[in-house]
Jmol script that loads the backbone (N, CA, C; Angstrom):
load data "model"
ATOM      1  N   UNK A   1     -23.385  15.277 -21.142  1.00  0.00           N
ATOM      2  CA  UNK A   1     -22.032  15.134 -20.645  1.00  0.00           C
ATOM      3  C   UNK A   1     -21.253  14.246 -21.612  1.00  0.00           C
ATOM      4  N   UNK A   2     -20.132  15.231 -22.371  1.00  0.00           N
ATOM      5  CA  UNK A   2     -19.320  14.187 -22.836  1.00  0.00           C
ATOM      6  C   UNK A   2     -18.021  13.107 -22.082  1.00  0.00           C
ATOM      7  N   UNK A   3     -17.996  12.013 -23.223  1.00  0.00           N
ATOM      8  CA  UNK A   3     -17.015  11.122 -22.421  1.00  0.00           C
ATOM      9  C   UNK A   3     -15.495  11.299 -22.950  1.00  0.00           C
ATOM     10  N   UNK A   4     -14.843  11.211 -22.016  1.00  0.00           N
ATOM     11  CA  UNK A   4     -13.781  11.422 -22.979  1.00  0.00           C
ATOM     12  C   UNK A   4     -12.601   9.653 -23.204  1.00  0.00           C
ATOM     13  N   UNK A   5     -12.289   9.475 -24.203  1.00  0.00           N
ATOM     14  CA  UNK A   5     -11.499   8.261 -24.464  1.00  0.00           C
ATOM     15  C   UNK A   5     -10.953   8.313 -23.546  1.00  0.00           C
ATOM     16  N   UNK A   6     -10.010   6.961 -23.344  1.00  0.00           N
ATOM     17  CA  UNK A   6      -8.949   6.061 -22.544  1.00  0.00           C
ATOM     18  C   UNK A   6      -7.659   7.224 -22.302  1.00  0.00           C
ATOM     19  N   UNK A   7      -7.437   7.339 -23.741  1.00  0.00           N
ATOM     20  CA  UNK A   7      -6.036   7.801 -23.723  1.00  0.00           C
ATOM     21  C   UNK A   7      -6.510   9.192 -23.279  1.00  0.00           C
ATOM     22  N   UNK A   8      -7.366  10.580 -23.537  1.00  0.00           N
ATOM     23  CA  UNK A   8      -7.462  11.618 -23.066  1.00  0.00           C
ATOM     24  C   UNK A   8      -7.645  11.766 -21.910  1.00  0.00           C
ATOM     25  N   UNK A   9      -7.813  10.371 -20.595  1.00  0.00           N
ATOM     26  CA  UNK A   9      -8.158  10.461 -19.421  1.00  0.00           C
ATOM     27  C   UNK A   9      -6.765  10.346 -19.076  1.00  0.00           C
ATOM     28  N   UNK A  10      -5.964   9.587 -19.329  1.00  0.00           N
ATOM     29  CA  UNK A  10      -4.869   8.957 -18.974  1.00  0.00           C
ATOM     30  C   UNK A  10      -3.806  10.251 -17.929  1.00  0.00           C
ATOM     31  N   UNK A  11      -3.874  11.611 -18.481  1.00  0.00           N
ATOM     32  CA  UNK A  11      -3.151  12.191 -17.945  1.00  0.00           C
ATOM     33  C   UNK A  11      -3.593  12.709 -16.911  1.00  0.00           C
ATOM     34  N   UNK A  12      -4.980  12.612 -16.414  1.00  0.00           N
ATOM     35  CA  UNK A  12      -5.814  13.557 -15.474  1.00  0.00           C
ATOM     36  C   UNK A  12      -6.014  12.118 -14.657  1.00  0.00           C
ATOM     37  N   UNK A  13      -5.624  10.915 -14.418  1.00  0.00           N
ATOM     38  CA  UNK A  13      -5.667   9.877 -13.987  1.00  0.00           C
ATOM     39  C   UNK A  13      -4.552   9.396 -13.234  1.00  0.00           C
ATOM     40  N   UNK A  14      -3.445   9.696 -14.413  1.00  0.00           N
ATOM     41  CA  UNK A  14      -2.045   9.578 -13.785  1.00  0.00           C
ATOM     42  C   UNK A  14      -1.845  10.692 -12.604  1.00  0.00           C
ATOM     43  N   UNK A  15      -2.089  11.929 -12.969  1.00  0.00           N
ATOM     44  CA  UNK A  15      -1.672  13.172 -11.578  1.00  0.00           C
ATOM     45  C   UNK A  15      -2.223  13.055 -10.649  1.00  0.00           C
ATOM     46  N   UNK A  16      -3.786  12.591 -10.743  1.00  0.00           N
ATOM     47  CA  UNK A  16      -4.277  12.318  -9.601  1.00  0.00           C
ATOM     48  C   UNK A  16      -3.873  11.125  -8.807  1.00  0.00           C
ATOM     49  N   UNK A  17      -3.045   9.986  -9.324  1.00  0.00           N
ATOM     50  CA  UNK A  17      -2.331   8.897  -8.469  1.00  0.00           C
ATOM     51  C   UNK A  17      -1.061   9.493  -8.333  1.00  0.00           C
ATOM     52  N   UNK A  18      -0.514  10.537  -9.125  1.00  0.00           N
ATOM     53  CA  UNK A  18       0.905  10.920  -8.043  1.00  0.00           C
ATOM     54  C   UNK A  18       0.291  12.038  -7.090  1.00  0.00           C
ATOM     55  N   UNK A  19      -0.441  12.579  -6.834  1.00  0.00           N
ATOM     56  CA  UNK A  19      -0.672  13.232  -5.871  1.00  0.00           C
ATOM     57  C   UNK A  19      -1.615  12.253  -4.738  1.00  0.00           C
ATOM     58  N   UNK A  20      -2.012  11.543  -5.383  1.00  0.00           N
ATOM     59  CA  UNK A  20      -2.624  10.211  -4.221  1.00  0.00           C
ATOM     60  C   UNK A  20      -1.453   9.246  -3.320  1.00  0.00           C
ATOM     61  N   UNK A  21      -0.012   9.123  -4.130  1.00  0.00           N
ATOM     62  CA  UNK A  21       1.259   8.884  -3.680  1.00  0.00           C
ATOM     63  C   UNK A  21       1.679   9.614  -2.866  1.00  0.00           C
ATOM     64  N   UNK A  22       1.716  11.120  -3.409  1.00  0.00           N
ATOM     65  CA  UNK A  22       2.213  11.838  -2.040  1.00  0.00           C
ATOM     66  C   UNK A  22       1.497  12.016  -1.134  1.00  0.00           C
ATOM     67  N   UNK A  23       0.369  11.862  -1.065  1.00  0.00           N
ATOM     68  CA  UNK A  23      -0.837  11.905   0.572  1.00  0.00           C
ATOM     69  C   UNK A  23      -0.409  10.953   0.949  1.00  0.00           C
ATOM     70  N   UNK A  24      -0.288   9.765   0.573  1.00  0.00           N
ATOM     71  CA  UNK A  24       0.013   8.632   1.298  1.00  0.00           C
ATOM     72  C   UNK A  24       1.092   8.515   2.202  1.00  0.00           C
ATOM     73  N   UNK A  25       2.303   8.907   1.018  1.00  0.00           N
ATOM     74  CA  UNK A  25       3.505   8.802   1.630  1.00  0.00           C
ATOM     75  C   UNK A  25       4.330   9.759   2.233  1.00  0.00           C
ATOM     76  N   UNK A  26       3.776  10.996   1.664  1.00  0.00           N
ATOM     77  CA  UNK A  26       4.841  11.441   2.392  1.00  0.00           C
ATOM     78  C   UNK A  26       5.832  12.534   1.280  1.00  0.00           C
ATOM     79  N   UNK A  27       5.804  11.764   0.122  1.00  0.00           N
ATOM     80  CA  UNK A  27       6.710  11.971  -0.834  1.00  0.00           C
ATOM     81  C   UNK A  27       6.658  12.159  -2.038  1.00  0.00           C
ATOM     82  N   UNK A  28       7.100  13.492  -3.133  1.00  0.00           N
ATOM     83  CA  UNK A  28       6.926  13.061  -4.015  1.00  0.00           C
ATOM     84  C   UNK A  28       7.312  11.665  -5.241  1.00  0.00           C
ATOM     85  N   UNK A  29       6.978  11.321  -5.848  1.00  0.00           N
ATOM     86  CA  UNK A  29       7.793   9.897  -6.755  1.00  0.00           C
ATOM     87  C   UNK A  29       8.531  10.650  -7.306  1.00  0.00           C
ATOM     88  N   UNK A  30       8.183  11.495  -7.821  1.00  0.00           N
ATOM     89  CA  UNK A  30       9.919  12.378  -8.884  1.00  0.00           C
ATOM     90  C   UNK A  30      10.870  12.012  -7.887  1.00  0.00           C
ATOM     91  N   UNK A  31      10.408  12.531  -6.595  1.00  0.00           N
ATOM     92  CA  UNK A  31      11.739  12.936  -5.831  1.00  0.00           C
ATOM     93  C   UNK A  31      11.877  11.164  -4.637  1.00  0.00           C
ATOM     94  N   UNK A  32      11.797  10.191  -5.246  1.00  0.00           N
ATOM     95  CA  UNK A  32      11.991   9.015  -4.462  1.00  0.00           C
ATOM     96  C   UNK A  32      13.435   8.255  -5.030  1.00  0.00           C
ATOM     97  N   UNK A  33      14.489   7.812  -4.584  1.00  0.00           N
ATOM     98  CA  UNK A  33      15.594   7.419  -4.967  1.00  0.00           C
ATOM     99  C   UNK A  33      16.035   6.422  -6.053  1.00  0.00           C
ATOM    100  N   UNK A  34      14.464   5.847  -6.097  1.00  0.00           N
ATOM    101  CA  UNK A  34      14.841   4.656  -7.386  1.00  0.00           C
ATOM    102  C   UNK A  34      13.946   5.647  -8.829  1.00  0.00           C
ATOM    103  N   UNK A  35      13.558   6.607  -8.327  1.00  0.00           N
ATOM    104  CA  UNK A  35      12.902   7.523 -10.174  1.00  0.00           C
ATOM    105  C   UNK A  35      14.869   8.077 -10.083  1.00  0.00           C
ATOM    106  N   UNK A  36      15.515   8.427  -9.521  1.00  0.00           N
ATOM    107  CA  UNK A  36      16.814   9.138  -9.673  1.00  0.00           C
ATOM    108  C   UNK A  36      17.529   7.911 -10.709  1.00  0.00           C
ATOM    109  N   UNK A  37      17.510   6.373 -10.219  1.00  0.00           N
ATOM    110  CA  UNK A  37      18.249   5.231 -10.715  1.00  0.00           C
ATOM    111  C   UNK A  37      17.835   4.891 -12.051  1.00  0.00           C
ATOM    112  N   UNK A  38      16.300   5.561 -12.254  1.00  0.00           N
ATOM    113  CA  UNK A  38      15.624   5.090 -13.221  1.00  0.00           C
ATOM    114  C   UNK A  38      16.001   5.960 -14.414  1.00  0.00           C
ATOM    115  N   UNK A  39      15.705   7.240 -14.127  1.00  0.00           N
ATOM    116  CA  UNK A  39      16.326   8.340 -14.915  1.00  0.00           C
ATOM    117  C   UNK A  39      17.586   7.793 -16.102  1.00  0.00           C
ATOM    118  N   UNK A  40      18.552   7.442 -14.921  1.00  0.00           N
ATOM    119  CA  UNK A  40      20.018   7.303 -15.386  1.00  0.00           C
ATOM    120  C   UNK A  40      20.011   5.970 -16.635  1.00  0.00           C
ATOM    121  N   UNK A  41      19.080   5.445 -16.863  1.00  0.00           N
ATOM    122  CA  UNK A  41      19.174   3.831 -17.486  1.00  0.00           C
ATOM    123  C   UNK A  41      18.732   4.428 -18.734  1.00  0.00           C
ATOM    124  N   UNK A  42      19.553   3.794 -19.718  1.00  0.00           N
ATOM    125  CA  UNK A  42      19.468   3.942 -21.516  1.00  0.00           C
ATOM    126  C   UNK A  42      18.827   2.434 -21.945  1.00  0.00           C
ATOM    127  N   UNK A  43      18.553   1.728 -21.319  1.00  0.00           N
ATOM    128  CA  UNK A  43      18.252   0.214 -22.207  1.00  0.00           C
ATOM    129  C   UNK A  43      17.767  -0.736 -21.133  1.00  0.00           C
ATOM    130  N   UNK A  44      17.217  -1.966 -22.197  1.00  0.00           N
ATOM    131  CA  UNK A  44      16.488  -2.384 -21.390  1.00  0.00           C
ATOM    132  C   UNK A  44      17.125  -2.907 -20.182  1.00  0.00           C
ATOM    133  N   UNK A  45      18.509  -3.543 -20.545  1.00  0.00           N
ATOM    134  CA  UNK A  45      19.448  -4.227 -19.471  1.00  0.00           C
ATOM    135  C   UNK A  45      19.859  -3.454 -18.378  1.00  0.00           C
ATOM    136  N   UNK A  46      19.684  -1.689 -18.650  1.00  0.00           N
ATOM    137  CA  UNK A  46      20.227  -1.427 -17.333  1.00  0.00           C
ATOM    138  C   UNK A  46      19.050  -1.254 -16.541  1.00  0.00           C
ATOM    139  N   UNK A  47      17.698  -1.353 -17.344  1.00  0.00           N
ATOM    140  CA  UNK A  47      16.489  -1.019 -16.294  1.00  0.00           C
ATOM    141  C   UNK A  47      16.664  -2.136 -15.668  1.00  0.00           C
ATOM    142  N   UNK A  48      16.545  -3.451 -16.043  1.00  0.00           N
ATOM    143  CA  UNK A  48      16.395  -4.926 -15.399  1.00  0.00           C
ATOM    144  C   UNK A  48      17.536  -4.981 -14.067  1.00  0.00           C
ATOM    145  N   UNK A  49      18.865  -4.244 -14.386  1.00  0.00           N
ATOM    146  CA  UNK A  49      19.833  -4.409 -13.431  1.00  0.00           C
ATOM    147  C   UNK A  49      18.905  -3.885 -12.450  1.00  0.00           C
ATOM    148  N   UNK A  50      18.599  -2.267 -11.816  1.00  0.00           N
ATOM    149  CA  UNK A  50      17.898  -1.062 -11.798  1.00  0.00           C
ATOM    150  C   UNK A  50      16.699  -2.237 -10.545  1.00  0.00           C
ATOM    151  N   UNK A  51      16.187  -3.110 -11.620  1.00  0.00           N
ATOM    152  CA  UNK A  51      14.461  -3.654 -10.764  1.00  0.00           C
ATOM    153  C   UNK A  51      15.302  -5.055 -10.062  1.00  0.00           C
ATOM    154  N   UNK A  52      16.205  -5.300 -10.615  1.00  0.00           N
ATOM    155  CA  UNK A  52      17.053  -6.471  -9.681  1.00  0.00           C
ATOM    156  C   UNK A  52      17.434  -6.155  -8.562  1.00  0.00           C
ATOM    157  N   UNK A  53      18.263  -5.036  -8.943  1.00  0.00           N
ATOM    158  CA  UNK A  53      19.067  -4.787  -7.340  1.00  0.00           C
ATOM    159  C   UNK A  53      18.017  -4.485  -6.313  1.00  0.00           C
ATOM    160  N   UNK A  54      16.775  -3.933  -6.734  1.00  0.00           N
ATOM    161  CA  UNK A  54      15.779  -3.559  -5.273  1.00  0.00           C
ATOM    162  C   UNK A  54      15.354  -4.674  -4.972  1.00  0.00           C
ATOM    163  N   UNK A  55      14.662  -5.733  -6.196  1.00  0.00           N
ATOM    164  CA  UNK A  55      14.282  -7.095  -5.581  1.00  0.00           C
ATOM    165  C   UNK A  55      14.896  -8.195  -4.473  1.00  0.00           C
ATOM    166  N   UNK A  56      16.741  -7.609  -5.090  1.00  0.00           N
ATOM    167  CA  UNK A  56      17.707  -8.395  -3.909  1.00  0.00           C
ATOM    168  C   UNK A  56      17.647  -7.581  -3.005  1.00  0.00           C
ATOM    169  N   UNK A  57      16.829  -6.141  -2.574  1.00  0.00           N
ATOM    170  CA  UNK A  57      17.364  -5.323  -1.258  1.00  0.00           C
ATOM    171  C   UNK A  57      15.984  -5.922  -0.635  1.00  0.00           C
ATOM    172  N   UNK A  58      14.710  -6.186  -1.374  1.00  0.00           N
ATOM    173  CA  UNK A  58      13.634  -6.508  -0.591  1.00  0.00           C
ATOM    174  C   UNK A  58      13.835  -8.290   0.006  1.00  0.00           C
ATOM    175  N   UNK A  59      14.511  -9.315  -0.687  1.00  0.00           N
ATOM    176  CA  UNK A  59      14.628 -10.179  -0.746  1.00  0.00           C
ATOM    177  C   UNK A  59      15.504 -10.190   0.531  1.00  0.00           C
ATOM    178  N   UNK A  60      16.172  -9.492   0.954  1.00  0.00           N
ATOM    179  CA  UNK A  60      17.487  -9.418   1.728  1.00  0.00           C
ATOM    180  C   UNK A  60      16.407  -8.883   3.123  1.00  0.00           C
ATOM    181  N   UNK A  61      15.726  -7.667   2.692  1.00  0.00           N
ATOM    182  CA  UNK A  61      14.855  -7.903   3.887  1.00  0.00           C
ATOM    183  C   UNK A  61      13.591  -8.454   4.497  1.00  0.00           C
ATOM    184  N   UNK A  62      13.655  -9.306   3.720  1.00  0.00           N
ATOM    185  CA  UNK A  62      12.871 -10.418   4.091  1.00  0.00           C
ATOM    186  C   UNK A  62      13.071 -11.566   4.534  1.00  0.00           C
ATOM    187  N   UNK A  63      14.547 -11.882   4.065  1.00  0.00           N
ATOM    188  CA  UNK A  63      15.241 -12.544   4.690  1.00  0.00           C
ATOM    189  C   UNK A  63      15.338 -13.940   3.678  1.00  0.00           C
ATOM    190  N   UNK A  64      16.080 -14.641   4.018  1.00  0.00           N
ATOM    191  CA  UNK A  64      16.822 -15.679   3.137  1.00  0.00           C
ATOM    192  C   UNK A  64      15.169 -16.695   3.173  1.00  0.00           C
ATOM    193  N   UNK A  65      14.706 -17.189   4.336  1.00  0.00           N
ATOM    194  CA  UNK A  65      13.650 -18.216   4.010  1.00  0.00           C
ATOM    195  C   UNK A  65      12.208 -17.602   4.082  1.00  0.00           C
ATOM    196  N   UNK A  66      12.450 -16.128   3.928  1.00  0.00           N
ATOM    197  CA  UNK A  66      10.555 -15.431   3.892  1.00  0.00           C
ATOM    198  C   UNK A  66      10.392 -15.215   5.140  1.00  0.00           C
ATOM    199  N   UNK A  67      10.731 -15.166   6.358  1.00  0.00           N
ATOM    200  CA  UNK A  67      10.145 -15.585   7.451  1.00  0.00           C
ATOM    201  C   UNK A  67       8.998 -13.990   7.662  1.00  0.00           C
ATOM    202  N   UNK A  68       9.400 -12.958   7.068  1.00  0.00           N
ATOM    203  CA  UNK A  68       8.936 -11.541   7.659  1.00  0.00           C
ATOM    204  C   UNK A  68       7.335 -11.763   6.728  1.00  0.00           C
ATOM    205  N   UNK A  69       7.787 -12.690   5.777  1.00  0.00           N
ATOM    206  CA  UNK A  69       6.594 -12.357   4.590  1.00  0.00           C
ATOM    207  C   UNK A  69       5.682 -13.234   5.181  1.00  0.00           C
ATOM    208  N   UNK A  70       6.049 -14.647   5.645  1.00  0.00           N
ATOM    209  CA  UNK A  70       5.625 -15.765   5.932  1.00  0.00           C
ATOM    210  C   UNK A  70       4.489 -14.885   7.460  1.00  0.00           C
ATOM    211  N   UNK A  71       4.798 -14.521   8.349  1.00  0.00           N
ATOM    212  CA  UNK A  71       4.268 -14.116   9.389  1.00  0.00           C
ATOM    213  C   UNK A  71       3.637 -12.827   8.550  1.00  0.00           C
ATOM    214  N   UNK A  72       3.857 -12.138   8.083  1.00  0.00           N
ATOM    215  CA  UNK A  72       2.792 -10.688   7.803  1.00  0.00           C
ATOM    216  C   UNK A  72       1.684 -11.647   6.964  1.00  0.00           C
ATOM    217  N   UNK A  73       1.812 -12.430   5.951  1.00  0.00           N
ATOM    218  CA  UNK A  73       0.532 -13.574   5.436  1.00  0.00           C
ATOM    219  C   UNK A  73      -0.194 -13.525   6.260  1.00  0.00           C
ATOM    220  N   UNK A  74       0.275 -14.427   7.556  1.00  0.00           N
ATOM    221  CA  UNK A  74      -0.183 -15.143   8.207  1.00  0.00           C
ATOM    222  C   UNK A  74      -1.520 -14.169   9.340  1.00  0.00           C
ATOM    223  N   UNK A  75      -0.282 -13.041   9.740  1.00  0.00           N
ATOM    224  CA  UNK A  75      -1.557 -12.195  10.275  1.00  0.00           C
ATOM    225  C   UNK A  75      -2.109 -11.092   9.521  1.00  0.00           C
ATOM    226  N   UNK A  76      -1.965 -11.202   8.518  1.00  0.00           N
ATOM    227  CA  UNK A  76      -3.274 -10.571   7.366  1.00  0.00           C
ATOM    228  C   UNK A  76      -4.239 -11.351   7.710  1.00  0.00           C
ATOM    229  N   UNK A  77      -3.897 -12.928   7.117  1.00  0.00           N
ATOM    230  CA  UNK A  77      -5.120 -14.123   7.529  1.00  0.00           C
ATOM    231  C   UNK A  77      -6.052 -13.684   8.074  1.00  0.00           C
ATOM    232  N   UNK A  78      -5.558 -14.026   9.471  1.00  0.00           N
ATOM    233  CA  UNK A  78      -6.060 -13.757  11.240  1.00  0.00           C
ATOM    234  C   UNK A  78      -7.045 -12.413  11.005  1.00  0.00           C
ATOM    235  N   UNK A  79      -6.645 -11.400  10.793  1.00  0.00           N
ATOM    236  CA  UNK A  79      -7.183 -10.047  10.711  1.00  0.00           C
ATOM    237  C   UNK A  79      -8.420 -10.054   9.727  1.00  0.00           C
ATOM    238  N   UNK A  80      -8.138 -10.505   8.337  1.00  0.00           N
ATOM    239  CA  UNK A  80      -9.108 -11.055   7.663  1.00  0.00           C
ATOM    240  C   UNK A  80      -9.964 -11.383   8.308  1.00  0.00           C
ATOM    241  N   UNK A  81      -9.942 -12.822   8.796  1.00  0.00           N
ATOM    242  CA  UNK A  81     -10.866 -13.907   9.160  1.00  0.00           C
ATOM    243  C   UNK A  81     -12.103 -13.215  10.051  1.00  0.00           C
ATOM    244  N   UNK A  82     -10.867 -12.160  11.131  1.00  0.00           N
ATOM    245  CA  UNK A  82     -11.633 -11.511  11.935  1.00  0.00           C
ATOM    246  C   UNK A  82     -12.530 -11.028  11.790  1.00  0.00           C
ATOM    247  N   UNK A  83     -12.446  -9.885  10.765  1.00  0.00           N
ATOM    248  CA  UNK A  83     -13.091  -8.563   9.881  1.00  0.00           C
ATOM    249  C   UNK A  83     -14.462  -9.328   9.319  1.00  0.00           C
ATOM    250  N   UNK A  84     -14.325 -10.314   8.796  1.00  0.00           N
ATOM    251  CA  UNK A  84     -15.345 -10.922   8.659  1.00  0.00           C
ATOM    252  C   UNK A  84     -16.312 -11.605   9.209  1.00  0.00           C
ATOM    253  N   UNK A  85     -15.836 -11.960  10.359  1.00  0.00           N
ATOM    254  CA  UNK A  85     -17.095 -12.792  11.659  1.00  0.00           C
ATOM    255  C   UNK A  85     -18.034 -11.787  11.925  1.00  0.00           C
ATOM    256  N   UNK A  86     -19.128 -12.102  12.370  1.00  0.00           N
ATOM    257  CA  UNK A  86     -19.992 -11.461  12.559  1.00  0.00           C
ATOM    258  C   UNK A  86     -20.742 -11.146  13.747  1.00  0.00           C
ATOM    259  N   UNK A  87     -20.016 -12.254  14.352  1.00  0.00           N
ATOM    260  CA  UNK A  87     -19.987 -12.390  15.988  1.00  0.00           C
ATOM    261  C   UNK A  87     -18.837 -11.353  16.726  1.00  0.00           C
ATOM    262  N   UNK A  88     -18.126 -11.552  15.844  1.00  0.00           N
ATOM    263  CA  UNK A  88     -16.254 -10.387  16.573  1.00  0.00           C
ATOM    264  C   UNK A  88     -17.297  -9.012  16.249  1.00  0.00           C
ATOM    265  N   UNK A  89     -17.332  -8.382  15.032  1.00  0.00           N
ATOM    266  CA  UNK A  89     -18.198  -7.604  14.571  1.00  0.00           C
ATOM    267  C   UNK A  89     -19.981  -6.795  16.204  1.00  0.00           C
ATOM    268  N   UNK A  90     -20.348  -7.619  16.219  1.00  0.00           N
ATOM    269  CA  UNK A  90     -21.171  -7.749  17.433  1.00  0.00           C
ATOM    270  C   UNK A  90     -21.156  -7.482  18.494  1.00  0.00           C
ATOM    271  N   UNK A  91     -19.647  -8.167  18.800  1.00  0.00           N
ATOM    272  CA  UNK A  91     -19.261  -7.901  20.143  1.00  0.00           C
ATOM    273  C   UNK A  91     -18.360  -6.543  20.425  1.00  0.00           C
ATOM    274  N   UNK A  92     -17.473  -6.239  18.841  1.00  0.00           N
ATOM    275  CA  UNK A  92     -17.051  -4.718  19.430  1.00  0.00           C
ATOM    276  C   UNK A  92     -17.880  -3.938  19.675  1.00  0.00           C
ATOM    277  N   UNK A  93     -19.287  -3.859  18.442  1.00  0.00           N
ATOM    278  CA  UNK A  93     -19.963  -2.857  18.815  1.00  0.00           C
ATOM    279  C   UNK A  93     -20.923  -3.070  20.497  1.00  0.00           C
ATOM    280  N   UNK A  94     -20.987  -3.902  21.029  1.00  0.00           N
ATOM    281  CA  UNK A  94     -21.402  -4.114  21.889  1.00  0.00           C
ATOM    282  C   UNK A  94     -20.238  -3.387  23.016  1.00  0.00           C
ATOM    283  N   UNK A  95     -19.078  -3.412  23.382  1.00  0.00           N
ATOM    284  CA  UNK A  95     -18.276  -3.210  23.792  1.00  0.00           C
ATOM    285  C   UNK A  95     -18.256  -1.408  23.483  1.00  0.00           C
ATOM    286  N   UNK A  96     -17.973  -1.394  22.534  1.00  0.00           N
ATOM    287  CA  UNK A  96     -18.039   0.148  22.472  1.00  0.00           C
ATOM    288  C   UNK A  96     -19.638   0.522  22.882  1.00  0.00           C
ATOM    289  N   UNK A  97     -20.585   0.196  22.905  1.00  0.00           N
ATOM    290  CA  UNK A  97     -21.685   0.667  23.617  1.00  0.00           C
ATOM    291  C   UNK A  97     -21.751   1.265  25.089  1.00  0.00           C
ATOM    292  N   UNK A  98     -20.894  -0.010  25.521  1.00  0.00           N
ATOM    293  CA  UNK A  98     -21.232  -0.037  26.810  1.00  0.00           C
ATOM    294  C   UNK A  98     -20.104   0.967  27.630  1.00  0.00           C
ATOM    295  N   UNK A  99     -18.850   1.320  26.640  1.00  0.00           N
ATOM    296  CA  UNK A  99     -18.081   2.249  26.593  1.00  0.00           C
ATOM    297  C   UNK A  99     -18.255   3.581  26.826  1.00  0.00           C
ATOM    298  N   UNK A 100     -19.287   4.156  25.528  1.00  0.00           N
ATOM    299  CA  UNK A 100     -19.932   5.194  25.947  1.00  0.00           C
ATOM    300  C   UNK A 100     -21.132   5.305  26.822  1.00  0.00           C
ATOM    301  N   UNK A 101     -21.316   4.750  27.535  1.00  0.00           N
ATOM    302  CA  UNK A 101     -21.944   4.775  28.290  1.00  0.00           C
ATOM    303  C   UNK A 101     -21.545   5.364  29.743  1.00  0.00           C
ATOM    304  N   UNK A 102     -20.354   4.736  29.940  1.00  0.00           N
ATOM    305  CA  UNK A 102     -19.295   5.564  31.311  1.00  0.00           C
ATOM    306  C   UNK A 102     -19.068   6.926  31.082  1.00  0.00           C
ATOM    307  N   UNK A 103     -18.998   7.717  29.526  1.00  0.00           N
ATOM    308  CA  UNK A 103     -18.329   8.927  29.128  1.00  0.00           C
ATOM    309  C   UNK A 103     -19.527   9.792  29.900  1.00  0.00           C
ATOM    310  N   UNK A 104     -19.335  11.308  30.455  1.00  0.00           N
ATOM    311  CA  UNK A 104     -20.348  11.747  30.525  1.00  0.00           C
ATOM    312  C   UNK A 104     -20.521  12.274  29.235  1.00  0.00           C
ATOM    313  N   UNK A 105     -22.273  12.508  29.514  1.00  0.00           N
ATOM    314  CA  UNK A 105     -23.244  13.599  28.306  1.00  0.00           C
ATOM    315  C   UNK A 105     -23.467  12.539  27.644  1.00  0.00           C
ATOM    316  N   UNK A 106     -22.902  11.094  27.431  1.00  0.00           N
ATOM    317  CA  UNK A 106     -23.789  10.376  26.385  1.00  0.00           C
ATOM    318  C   UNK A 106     -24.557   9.549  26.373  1.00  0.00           C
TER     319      UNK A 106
END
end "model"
wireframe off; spacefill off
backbone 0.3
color backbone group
């Protein structure tokens, strides 16, 4: 089996993450509103305008002191912390045991 270099993978790498984009989302990226903004830009200054203005639309919804970012952190944390105990872990599957157990046939 041959290997093939960096750069000869690159294109069979890239399609498979825009078609991994559109499972995800929903959508193609050609067809998403900031590749349309992107298109239109000749230089570097109008790309930077281009990645500014979304940073102020995400910034804007996030709000002036973080608060949306500050709380989604926070219960990532929590969820984390969870995912990892081994006791939480234990007790769902214990819980779902005893779950199927009421179902008939099982």
């Amino acid at each position: 089996m041959s290997h093939q270099s960096g750069a000869s993978q690159f294109p069979s790498l890239f399609e498979a993450a825009l078609e991994d984009y559109r499972k995800q989302t929903g959508t193609r990226l050609v067809d998403h509103p900031l590749n349309a903004k992107l298109i239109k830009c000749d230089s570097v200054e109008s790309i930077t305008a281009v990645l500014q203005e979304q940073a102020q639309v995400f910034l804007k919804f996030q709000g002036d002191d973080g608060k949306v970012m500050k709380s989604l952190k926070a219960a990532v944390h929590v969820l984390h912390s969870l995912s990892a105990s081994t006791l939480l872990r234990e007790a769902i599957n214990l819980v779902c045991l005893k779950a199927l157990k009421h179902f008939p046939g099982s």
